[in-house]
C-alpha positions in Angstrom: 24.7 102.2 185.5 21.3 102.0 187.2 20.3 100.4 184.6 22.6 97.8 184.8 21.7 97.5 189.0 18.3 96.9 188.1 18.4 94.3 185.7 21.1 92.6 188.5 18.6 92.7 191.0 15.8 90.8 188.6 18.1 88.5 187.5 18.7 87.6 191.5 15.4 87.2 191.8 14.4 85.2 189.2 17.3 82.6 189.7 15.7 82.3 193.5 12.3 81.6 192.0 14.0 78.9 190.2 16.4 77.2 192.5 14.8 77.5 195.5 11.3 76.1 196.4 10.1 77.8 199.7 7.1 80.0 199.3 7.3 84.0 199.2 5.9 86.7 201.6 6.4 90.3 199.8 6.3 93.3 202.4 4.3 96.0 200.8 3.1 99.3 202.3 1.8 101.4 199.3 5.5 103.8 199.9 8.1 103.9 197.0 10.4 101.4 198.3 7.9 98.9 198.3 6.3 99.9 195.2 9.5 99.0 193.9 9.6 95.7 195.1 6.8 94.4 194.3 7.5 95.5 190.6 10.3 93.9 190.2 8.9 90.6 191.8 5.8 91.1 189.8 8.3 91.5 186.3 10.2 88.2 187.7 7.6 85.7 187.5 6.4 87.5 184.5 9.6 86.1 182.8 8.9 82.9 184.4 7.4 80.3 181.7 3.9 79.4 182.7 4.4 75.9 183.3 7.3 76.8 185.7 5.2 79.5 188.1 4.7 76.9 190.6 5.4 79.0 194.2 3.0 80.4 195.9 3.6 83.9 196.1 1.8 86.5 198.6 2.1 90.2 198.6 1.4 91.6 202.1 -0.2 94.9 203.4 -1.0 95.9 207.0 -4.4 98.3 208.0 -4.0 99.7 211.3 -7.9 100.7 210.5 -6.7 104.2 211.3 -4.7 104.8 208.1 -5.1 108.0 206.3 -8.7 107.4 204.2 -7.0 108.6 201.0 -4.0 107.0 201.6 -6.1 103.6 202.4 -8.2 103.9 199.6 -4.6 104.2 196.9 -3.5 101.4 198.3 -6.7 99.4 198.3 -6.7 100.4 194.4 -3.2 98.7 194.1 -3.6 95.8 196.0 -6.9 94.9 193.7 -5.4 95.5 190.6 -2.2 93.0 191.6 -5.0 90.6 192.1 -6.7 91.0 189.0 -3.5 91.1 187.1 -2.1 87.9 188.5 -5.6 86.3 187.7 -4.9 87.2 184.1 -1.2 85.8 183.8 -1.5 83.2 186.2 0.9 84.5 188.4 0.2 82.4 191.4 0.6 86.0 193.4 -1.8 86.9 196.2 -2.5 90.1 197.1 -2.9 90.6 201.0 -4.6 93.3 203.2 -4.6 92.1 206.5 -5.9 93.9 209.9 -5.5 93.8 213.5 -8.7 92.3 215.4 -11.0 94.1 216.9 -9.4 93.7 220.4 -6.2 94.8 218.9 -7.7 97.9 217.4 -6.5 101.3 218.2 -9.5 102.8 220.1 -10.2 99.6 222.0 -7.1 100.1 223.4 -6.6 103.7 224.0 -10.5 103.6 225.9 -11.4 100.1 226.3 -8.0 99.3 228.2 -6.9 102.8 228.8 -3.4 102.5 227.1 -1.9 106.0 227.1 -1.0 106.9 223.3 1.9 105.8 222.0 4.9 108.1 222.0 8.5 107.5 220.6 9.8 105.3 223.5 6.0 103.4 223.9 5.3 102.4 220.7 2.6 99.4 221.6 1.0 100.3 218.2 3.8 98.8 216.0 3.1 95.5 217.5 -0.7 95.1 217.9 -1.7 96.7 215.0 1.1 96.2 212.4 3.1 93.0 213.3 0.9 90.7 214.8 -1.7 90.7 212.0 1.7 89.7 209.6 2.7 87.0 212.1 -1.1 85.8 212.3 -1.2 84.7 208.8 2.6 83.8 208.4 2.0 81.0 211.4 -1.3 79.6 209.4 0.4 78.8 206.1 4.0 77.9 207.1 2.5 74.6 208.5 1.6 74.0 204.7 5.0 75.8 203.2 7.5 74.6 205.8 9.7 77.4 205.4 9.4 81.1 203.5 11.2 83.8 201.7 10.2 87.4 203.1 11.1 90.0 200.5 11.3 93.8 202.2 12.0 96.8 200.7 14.1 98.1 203.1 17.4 99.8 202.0 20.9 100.9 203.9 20.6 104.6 202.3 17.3 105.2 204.6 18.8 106.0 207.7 22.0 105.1 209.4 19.9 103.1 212.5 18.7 101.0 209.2 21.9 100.4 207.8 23.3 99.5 211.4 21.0 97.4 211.7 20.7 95.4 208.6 24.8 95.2 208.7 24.8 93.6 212.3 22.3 90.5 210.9 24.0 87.6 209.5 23.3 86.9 205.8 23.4 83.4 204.1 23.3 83.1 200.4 21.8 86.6 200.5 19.1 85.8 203.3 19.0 86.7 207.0 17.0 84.5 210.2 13.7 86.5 210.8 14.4 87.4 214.6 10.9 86.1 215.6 9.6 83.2 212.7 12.5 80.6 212.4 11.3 79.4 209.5 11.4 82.8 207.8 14.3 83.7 205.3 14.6 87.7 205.0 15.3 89.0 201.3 16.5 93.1 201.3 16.6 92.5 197.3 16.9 96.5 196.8 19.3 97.1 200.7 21.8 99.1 198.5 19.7 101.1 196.2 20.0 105.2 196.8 16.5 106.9 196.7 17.5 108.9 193.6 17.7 104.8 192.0 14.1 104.4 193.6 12.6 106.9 191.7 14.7 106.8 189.2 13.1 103.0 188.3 9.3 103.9 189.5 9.6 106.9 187.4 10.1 105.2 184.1 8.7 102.4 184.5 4.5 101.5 184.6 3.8 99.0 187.2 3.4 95.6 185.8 -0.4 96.0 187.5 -1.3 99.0 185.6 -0.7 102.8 186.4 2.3 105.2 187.1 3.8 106.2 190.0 3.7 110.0 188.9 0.5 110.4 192.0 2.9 108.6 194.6 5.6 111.0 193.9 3.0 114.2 194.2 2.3 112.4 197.5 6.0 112.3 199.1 6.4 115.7 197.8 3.5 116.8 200.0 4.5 115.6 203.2 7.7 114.9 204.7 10.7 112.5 205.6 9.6 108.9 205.1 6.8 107.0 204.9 5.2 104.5 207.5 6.7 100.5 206.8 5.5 97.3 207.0 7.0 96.5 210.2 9.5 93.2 210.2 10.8 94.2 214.2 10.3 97.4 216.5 13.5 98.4 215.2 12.1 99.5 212.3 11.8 103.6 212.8 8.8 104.4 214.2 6.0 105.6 212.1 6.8 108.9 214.3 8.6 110.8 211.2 6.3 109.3 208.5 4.8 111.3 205.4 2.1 109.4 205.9 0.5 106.3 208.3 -2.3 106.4 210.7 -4.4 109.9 210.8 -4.5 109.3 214.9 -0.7 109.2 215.4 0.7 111.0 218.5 4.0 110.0 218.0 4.6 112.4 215.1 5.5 116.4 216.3 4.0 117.5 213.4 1.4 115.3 210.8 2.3 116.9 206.9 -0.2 114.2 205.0 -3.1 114.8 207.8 -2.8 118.9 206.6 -2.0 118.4 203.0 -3.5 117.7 199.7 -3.6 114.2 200.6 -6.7 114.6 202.6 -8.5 117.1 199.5 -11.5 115.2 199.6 -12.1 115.4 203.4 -14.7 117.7 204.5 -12.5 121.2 205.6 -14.3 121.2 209.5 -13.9 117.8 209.7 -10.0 118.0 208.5 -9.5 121.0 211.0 -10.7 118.7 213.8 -9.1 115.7 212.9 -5.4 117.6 213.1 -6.3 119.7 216.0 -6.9 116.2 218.0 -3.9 114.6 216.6 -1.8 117.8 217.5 -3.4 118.0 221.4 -3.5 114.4 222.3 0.0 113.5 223.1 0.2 116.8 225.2 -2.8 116.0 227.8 -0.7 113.1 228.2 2.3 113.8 228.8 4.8 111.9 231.1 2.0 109.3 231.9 3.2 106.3 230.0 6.0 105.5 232.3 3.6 104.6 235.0 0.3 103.6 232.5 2.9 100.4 231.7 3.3 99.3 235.1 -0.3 100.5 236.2 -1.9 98.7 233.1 0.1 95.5 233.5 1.7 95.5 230.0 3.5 92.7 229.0 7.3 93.4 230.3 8.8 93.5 226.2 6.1 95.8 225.6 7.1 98.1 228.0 9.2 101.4 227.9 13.0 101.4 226.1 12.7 97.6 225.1 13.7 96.5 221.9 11.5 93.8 220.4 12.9 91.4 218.3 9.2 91.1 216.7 7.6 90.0 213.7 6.9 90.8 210.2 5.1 93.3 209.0 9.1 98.3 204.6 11.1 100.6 206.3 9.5 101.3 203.0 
């Protein structure tokens, strides 16, 4: 039966390749979701004939420059071996790793501007550091594309905010509006996939790019709950529950990945440190942000309970 879903879901795809000539924008995050996708996109224009694998095709990761140094480093690996492969088959697929600028960075923020850290009803973090590098480099090349395909890997079965959400946007042909780039078509090519079908496909089956996804399971199954997206909106969950995104999150009650294996090679003191700060930090804080976003002169939609209708940038 799964099976049978999967080889639906590439035969979807590859009829879009064909038909439809607007460029495409792959969310990727390094989590299993979006492993996934960008598998099966990878094993679409495979099946392409070379003279046919005319779109441009770009594969697009986020760095916060705070994310987890093991966990940057596996994905790093990934994103260089896509490119490498692509060069090899002439896949016409770009491999992205974009980052916020320097004025956009965590710490320039938190002591530069004196932000107060962001907490589960002041995220500010989602849209500097995740969505705004995504809508950066969307803005520079749809002047060349004229319009683009987003492909996420986000799925009903995460969460039922997720699936209430991706039920009240209007689809066409298969393709919702972006809320924020109207010349951006959103593709959910997995939206109705269980997780036992997620790792039921990364578990027997290589990535097209080379390697298993035997260590990415090992790394779910040392932390907890879900792993941080690449942000499309701030309605995308929070990074707050995440197995693993940036080491210096305060959102997060409790931060699995910065205390398990996933940090092995990190010196132990240095570990210790790093977790005891992350644990602290939201507490000396507490109950300031309310005022910090009216005292700081935050942008109103990046203020307390709003509901940003952002950019790009899985739930996994």
């Amino acid at each position: 039966m799964a099976v049978t879903i999967f080889q639906d879901i590439k035969g979807s795809l590859r009829q879009l390749y064909l038909d439809d000539e607007r460029a495409w924008l792959v969310g990727f995050s390094g989590g299993k979701d979006s492993t996934m996708l960008a598998s099966l996109v990878f094993d679409v224009v495979l099946s392409i004939p070379d003279t046919q694998r005319k779109k441009p095709v770009s594969v697009l990761c986020t760095d916060t420059r705070v994310e987890i140094p093991a966990i940057a480093d596996m994905i790093e690996g990934a994103l260089d071996r896509m490119r490498k492969f692509s060069q090899q088959h002439d896949l016409n697929i770009e491999a992205n790793l974009l980052k916020p600028t320097i004025e956009e960075s965590f710490w320039v923020n938190i002591i530069g501007r004196g932000y107060p850290p962001p907490n589960r009803t002041f995220r500010w973090c989602t849209q500097r550091m995740k969505i705004d590098p995504v809508n950066v480099f969307v803005k520079q090349r749809i002047g060349h594309w004229g319009e683009a395909i987003l492909h996420l890997g986000a799925r009903r079965a995460e969460s039922s905010t997720r699936a209430q959400t991706m039920a009240g946007r209007e689809a066409r042909n298969g393709l919702r509006r972006h809320p924020d780039l109207p010349r951006v078509w959103v593709s959910n090519p997995i939206e109705f996939l269980t997780t036992e079908d997620v790792w039921a496909y990364l578990l027997q089956k290589p990535n097209p790019w080379g390697g298993d996804n035997l260590p990415l399971y090992k790394l779910y199954a040392s932390a907890s709950n879900g792993e941080c997206p690449i942000q499309i909106d701030t309605s995308t969950p929070s990074c707050g529950n995440s197995r693993f995104g940036c080491w210096t999150c305060t959102v997060v009650d409790r931060d699995k990945a910065s205390e398990g294996p996933v940090l092995g090679q990190v010196d132990e003191v240095l570990q210790q440190s790093i977790v005891h700060a992350v644990h602290l930090f939201p507490k000396r804080v507490g109950g300031l942000e309310q005022k910090a976003a009216q005292s700081l002169r935050i942008p109103e939609a990046r203020q307390p309970g709003q509901v940003l209708e952002g950019a790009v940038g899985t739930q996994e």
